[in-house]
PyMOL Python script that loads the backbone (N, CA, C, O; Angstrom):
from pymol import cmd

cmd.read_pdbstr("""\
ATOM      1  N   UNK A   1     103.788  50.930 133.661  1.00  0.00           N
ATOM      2  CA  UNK A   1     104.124  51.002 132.246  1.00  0.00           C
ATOM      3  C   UNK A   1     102.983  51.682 131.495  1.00  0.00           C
ATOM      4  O   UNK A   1     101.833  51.489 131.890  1.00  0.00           O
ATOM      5  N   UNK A   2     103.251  52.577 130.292  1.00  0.00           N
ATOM      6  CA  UNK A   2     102.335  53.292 129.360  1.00  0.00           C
ATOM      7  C   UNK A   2     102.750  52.359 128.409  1.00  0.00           C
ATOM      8  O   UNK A   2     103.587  51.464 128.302  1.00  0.00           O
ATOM      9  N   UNK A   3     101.227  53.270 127.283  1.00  0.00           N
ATOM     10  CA  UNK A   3     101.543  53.112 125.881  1.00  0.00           C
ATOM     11  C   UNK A   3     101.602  54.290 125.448  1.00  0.00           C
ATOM     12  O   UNK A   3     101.579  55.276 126.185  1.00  0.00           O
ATOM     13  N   UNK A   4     101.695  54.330 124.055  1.00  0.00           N
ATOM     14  CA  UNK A   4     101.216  55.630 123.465  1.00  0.00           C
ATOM     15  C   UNK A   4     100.199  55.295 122.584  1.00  0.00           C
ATOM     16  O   UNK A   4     100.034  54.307 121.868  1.00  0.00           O
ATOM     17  N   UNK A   5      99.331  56.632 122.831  1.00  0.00           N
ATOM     18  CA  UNK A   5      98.226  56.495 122.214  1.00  0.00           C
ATOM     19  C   UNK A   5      98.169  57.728 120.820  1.00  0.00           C
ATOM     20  O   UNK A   5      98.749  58.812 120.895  1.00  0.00           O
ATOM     21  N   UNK A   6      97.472  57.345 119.778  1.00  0.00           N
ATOM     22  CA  UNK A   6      97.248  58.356 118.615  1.00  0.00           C
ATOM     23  C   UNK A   6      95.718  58.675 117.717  1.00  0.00           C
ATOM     24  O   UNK A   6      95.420  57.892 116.814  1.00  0.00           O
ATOM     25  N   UNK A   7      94.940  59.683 117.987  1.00  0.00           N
ATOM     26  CA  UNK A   7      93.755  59.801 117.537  1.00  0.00           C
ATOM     27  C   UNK A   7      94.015  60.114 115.910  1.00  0.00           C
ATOM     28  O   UNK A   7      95.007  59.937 115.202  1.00  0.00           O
ATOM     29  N   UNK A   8      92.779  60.620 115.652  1.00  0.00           N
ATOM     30  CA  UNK A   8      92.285  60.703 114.058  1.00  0.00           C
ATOM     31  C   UNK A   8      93.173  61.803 113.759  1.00  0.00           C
ATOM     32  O   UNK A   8      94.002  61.918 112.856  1.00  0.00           O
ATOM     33  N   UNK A   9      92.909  62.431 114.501  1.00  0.00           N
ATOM     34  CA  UNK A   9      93.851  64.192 114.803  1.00  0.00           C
ATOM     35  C   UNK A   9      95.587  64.627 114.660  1.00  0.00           C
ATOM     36  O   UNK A   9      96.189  65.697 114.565  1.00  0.00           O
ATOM     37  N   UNK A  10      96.044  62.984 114.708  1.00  0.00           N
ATOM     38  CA  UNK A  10      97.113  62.626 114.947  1.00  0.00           C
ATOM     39  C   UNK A  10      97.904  63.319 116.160  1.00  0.00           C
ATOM     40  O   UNK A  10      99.095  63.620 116.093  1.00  0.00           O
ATOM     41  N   UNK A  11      97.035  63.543 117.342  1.00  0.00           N
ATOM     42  CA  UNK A  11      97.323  64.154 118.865  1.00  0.00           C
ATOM     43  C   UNK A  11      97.664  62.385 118.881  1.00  0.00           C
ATOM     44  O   UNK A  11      97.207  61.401 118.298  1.00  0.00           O
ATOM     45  N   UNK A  12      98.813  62.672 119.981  1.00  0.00           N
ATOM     46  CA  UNK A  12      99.368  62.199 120.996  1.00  0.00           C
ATOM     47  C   UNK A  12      98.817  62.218 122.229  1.00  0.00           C
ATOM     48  O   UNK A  12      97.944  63.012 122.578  1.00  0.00           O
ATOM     49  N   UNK A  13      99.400  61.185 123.052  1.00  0.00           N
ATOM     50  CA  UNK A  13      98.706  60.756 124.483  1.00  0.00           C
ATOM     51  C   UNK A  13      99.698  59.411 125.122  1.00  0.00           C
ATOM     52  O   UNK A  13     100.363  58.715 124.355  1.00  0.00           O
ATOM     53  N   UNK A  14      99.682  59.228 126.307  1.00  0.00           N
ATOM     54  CA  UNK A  14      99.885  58.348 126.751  1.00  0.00           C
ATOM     55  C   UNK A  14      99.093  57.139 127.585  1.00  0.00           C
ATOM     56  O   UNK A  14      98.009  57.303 127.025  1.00  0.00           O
ATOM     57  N   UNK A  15      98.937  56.453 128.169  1.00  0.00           N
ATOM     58  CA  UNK A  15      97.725  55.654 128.314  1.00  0.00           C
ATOM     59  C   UNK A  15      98.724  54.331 129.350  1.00  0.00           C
ATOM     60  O   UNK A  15      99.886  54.042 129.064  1.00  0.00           O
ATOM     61  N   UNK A  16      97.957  53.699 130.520  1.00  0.00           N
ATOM     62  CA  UNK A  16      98.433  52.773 131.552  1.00  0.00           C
ATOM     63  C   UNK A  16      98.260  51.919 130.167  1.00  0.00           C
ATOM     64  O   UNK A  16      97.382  51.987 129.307  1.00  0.00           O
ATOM     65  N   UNK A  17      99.544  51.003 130.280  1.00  0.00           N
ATOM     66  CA  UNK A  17      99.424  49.556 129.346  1.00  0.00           C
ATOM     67  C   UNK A  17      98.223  48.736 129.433  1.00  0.00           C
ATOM     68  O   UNK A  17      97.592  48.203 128.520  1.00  0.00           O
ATOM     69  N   UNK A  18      97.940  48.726 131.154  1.00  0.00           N
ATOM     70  CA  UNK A  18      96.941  47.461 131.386  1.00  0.00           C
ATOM     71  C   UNK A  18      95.366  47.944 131.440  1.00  0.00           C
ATOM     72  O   UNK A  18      94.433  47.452 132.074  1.00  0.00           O
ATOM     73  N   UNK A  19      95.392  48.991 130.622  1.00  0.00           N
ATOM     74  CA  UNK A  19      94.102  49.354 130.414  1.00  0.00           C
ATOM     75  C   UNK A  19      93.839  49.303 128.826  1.00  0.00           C
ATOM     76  O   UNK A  19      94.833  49.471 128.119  1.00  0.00           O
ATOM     77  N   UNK A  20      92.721  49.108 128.257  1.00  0.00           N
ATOM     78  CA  UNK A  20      92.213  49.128 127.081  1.00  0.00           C
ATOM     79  C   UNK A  20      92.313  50.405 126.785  1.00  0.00           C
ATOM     80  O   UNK A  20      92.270  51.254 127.676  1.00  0.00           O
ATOM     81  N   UNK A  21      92.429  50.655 125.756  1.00  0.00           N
ATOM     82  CA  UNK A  21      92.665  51.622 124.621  1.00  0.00           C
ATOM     83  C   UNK A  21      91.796  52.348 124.681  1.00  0.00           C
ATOM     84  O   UNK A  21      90.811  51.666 124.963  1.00  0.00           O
ATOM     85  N   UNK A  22      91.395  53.831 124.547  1.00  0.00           N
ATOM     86  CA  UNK A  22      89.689  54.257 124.907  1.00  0.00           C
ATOM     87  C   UNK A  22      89.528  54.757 123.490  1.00  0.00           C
ATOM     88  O   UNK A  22      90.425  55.306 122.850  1.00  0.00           O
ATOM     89  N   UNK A  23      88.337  54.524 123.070  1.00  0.00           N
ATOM     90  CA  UNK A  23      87.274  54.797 122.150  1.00  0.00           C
ATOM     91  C   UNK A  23      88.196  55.781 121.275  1.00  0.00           C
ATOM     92  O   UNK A  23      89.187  56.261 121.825  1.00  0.00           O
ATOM     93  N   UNK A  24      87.945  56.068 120.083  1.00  0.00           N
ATOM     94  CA  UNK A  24      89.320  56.827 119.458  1.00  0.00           C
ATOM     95  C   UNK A  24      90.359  57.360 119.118  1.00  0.00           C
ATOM     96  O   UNK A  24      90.536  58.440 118.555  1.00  0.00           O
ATOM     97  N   UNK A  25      91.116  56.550 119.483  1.00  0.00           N
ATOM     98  CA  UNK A  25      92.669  56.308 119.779  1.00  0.00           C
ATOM     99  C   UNK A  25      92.959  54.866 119.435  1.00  0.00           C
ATOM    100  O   UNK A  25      92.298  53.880 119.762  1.00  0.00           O
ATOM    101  N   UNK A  26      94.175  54.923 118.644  1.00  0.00           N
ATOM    102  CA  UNK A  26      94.667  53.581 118.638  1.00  0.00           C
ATOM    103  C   UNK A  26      96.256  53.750 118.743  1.00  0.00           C
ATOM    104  O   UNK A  26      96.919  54.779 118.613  1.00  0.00           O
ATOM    105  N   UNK A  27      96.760  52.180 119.069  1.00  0.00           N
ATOM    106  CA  UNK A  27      98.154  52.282 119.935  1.00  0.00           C
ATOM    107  C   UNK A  27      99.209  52.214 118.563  1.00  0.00           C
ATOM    108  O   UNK A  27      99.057  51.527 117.553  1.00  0.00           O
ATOM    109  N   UNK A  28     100.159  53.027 118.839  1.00  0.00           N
ATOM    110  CA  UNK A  28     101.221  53.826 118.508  1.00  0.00           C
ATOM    111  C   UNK A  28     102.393  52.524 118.362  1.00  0.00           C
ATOM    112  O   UNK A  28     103.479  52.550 117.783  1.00  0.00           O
ATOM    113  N   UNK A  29     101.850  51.596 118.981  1.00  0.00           N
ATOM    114  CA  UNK A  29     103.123  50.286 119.140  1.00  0.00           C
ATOM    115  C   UNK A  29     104.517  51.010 120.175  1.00  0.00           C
ATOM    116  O   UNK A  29     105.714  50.773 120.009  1.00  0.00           O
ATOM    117  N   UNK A  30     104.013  51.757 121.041  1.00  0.00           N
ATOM    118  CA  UNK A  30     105.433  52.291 121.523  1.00  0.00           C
ATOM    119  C   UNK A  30     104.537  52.067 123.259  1.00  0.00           C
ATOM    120  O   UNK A  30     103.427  52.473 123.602  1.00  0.00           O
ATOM    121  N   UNK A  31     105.765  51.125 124.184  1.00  0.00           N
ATOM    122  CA  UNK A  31     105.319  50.789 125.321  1.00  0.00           C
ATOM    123  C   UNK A  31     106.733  50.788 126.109  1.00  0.00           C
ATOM    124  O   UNK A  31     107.691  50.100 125.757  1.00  0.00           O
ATOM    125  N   UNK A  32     106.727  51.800 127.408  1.00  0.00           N
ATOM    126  CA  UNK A  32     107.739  52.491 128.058  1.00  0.00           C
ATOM    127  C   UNK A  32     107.128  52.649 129.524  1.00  0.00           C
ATOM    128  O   UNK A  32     105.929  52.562 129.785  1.00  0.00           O
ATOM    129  N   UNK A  33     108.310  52.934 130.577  1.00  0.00           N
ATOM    130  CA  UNK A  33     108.085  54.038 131.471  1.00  0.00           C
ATOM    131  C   UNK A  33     107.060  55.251 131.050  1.00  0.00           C
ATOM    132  O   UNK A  33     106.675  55.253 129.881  1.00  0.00           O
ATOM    133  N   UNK A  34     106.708  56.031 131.719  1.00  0.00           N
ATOM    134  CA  UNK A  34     106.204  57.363 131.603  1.00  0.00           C
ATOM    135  C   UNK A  34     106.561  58.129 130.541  1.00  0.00           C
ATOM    136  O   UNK A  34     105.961  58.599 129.574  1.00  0.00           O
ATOM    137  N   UNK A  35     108.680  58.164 131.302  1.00  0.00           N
ATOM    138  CA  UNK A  35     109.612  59.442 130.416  1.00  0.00           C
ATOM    139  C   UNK A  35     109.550  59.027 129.145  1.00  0.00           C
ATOM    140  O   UNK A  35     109.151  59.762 128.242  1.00  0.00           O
ATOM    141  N   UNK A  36     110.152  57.152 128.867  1.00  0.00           N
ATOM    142  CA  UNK A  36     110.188  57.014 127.338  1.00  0.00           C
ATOM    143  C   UNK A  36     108.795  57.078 126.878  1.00  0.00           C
ATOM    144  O   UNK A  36     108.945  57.164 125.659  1.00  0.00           O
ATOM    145  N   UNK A  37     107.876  57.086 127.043  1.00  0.00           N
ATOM    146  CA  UNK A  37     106.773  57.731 126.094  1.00  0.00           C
ATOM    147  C   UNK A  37     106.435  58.847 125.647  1.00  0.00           C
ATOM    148  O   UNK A  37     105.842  59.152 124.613  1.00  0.00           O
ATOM    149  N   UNK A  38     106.921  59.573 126.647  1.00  0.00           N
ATOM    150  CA  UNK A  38     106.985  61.305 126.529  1.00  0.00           C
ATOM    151  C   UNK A  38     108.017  61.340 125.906  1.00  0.00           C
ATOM    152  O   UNK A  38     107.869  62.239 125.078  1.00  0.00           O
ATOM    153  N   UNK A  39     108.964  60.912 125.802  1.00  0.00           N
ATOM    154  CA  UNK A  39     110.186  60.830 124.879  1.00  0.00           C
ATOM    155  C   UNK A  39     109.992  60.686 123.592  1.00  0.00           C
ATOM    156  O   UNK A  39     110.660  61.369 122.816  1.00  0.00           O
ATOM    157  N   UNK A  40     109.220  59.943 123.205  1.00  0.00           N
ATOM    158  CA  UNK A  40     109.057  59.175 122.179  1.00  0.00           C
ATOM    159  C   UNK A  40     107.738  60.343 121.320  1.00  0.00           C
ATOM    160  O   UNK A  40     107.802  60.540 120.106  1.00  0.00           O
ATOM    161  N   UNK A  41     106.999  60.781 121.912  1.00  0.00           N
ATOM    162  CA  UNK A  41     105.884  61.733 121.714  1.00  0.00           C
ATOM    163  C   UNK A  41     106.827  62.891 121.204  1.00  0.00           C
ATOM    164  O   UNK A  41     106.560  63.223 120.050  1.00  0.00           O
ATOM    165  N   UNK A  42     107.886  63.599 121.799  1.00  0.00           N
ATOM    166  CA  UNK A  42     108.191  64.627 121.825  1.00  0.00           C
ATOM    167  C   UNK A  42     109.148  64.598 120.381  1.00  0.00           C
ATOM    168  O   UNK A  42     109.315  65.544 119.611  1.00  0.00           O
ATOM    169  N   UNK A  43     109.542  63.636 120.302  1.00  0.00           N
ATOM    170  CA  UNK A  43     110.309  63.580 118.605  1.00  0.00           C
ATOM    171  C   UNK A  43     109.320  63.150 117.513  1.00  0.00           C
ATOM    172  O   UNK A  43     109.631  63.463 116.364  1.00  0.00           O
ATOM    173  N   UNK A  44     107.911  62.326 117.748  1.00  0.00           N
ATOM    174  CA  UNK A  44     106.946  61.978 116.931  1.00  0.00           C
ATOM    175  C   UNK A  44     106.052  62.676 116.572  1.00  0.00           C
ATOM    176  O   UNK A  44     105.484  62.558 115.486  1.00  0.00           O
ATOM    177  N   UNK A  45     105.701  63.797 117.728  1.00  0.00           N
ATOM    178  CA  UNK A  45     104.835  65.083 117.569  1.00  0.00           C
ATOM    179  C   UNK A  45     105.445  66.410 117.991  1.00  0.00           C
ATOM    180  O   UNK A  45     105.404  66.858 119.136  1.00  0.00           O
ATOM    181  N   UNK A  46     106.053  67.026 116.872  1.00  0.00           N
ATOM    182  CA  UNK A  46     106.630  67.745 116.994  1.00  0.00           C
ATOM    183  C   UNK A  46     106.075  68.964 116.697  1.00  0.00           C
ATOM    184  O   UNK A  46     106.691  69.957 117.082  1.00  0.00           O
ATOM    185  N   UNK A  47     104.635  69.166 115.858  1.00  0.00           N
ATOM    186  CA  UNK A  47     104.202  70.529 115.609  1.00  0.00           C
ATOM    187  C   UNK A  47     102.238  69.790 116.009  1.00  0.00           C
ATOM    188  O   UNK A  47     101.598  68.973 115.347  1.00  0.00           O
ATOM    189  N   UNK A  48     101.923  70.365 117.029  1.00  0.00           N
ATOM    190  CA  UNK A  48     101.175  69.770 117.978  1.00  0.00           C
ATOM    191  C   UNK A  48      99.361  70.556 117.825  1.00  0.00           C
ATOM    192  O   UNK A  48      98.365  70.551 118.548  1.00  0.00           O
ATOM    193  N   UNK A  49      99.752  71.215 116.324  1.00  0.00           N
ATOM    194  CA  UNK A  49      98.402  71.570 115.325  1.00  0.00           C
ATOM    195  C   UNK A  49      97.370  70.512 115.371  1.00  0.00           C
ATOM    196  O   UNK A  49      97.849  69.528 115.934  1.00  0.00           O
ATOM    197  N   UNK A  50      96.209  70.327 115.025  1.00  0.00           N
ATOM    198  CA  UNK A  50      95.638  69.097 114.917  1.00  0.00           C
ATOM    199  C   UNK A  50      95.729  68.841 113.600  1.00  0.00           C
ATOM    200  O   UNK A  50      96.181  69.751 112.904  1.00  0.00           O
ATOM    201  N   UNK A  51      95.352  67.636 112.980  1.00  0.00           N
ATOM    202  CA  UNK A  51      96.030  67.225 111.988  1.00  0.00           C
ATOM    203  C   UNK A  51      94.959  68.252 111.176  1.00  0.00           C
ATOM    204  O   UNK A  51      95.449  68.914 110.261  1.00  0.00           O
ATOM    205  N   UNK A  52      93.275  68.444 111.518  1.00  0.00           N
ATOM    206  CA  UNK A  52      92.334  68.854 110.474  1.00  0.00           C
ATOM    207  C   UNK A  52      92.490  70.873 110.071  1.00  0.00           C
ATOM    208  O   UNK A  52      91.911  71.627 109.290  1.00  0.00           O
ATOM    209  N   UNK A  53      93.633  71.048 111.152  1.00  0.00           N
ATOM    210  CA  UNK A  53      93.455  72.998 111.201  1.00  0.00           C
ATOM    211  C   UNK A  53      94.859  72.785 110.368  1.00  0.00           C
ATOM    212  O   UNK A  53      95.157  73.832 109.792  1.00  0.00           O
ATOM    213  N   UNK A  54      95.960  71.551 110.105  1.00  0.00           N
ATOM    214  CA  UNK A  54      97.342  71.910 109.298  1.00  0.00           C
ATOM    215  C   UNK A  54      96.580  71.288 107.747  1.00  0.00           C
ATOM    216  O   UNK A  54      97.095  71.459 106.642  1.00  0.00           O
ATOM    217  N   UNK A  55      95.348  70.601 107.972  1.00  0.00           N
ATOM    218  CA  UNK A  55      95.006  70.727 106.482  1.00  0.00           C
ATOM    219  C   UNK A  55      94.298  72.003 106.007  1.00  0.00           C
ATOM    220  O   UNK A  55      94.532  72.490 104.901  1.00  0.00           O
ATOM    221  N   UNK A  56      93.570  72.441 106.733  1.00  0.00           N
ATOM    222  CA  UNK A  56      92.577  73.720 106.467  1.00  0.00           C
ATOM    223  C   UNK A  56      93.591  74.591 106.125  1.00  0.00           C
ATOM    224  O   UNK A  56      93.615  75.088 104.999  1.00  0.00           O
ATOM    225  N   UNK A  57      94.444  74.844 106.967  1.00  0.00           N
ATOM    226  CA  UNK A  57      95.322  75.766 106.619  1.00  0.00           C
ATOM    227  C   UNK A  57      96.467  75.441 105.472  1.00  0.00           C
ATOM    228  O   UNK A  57      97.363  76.277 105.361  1.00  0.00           O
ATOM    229  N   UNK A  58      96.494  74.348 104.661  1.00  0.00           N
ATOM    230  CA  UNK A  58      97.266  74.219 103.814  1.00  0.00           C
ATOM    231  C   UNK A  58      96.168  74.198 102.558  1.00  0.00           C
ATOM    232  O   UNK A  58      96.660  74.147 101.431  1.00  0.00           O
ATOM    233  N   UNK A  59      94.437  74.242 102.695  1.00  0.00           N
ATOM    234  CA  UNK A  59      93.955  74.510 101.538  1.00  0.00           C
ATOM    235  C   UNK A  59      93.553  73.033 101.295  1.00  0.00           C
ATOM    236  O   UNK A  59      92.628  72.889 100.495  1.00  0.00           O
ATOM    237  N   UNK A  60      94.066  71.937 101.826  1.00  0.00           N
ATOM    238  CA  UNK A  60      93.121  70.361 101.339  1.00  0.00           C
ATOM    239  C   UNK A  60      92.034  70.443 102.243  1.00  0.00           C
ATOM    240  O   UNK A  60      91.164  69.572 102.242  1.00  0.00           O
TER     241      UNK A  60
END
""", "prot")
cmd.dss("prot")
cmd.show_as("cartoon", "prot")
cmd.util.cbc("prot")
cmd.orient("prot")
C-alpha cells in the first residue's frame, strides 16, 4: 500500500504507507494500491509546473 505525498511545490509523489513521511512532504490523506495513487495524482496534478515557476510566471 502507498500514500500520496505533496511538497511546498505542490509536486506530487507517492510513498510505501508503512514508512514515515520524508522531510518535506506532507500526506495528501489519499492511501491506495500503487495504480489508485497514480490515479488519484493524475486528476490532482494535472499541470506538473512547480508551484514557484506558475507564480513567477503569473507575476506574484
Amino acid at each position: 500500500m502507498y500514500k500520496v505525498v505533496v511538497n511546498h511545490e505542490e509536486q506530487h509523489s507517492i510513498w510505501p504507507e508503512d514508512r514515515e513521511t520524508p522531510a518535506g512532504w506532507a500526506e495528501a490523506g489519499v492511501v491506495g494500491s500503487k495504480e489508485e495513487c497514480l490515479e488519484y495524482i493524475r486528476g490532482a496534478w494535472p499541470d506538473i509546473t512547480p508551484l514557484s515557476v506558475r507564480q513567477a510566471l503569473a507575476g506574484t
